[in-house]
Steps between C-alpha positions, in 0.01 A plus 500: 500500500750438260871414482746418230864423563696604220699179348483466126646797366852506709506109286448671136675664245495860476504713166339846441383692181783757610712520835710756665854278512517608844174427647432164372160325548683219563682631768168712643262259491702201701520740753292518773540861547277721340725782477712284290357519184524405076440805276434544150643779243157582372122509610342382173384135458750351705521154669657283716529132393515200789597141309521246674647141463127328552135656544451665854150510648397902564145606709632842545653764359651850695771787408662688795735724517423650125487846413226432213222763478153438562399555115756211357388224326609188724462144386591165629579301224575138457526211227638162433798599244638805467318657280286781589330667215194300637541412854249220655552740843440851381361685852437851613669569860318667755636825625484594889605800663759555722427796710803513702716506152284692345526807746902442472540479115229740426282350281293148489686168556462165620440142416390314213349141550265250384346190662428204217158320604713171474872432488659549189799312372705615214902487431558875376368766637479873456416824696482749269478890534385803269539832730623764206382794736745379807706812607796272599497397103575132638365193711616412774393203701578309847318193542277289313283239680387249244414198716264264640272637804440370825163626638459523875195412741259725564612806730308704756372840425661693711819499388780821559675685228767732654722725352844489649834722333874475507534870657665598740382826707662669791376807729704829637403611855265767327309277301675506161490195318778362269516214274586283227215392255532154408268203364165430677338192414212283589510244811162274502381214758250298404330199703358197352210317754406198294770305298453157412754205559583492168548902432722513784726215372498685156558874691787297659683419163452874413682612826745255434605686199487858593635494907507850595791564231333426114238753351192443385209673290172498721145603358298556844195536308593347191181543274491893667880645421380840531398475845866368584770535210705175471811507797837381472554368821677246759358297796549685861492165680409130443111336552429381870213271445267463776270203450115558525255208572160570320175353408601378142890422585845624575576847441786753512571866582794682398607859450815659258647835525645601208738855366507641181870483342599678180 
């Protein structure tokens, strides 16, 4: 497992290729709402520029919230000046389907990520998007995670990914049902039976930032994003440790619930 905590690009400086005056990237983007969102006024070779004042360090790379389709042209760029007609960072995204969107909107969306095989640290960088056959005849995005990653222990197999909605329903004496259709979204638990001193000390610092209030990205299966797309999540509850005495040391065992936001 996975997790990133989005920090670096709420501390850059925003600029697009073009930019609806009214949906700002630099307003969507600092949000932590995906439904608030930065939007270009055309679907051809566009990008978004992050500067910042000194190099950040980057493992990972994911777009939620976007309505890009999955035949774009998505790159993570990056470089040392800005300059980009040769970037040192010039790297295909990864697209990943979001069924639940997909049904709603009709046709194929998702994320776009990419994992670097070491961290890479560069001043300027760029996502960049070519989608000329979008219907919407725009780009819109709502988060960009472009952080370090903290990796977790090693979790049991059996873990339990339910499926939980915002619906209400209610019944009439003969049976009828009626309703309001809402927003379903994944809740997960997930149990962790060997952690080391030192992983729990560094899970720790990561629950220290995200309570049950900050969302994350999580990759369960990071190196298989097609068996579970990238979430957008938040922490249920806090760790409980329980300490486990064992041949070859100390040991703990925790578990995390976590919900799906948007």
């Amino acid at each position: 497992m996975r997790n990133i905590i989005a920090s670096n690009v709420t501390n850059s400086t925003i600029t697009a290729s073009s930019e609806d005056p009214d949906i700002t990237f630099e307003d969507g983007l600092k949000n932590s709402s995906l439904e608030k969102v930065g939007r270009t006024i055309s679907d051809s070779a566009q990008w978004i520029k992050f500067t910042y004042t000194a190099a950040i360090d980057c493992d990972t790379v994911v777009v939620f919230g976007n309505n890009i389709t999955s035949g774009a042209t998505v790159k993570i760029q990056a470089a040392t000046t800005d300059a980009w007609a040769s970037p040192a960072i010039n790297q295909d995204l990864t697209f990943t389907k979001d069924f639940r969107r997909s049904n709603i909107e009709g046709r194929d969306v998702g994320t776009w990520s990419y994992q670097f095989s070491t961290t890479e640290s560069y001043r300027y960088w760029r996502l960049y998007v070519d989608d000329s056959s979008n219907p919407d005849a725009y780009i819109e995005i709502g988060y960009v995670f472009m952080d370090e990653n903290t990796d977790f222990p090693g979790m049991s197999v059996n873990q339990v990914i339910a499926r939980d909605t915002t619906s209400d329903a209610e019944f009439s004496e003969s049976g009828q049902v009626f309703g309001i259709k809402r927003t379903q979204y994944n809740e997960v638990s997930f149990n962790f039976p060997s952690v080391t001193d030192t992983q729990r000390k560094a899970v720790d610092i990561f629950f220290d930032k995200t309570d049950i209030v900050t969302p994350y990205c999580m990759l369960v299966w990071e190196d298989d994003l097609d068996i579970q797309r990238p979430l957008y999540v938040v922490n249920k509850n806090l760790p409980e440790w329980k300490r486990v005495e064992t041949i070859s040391g100390l040991m703990w065992v925790f578990s995390l619930e976590i919900r799906e936001v948007f």
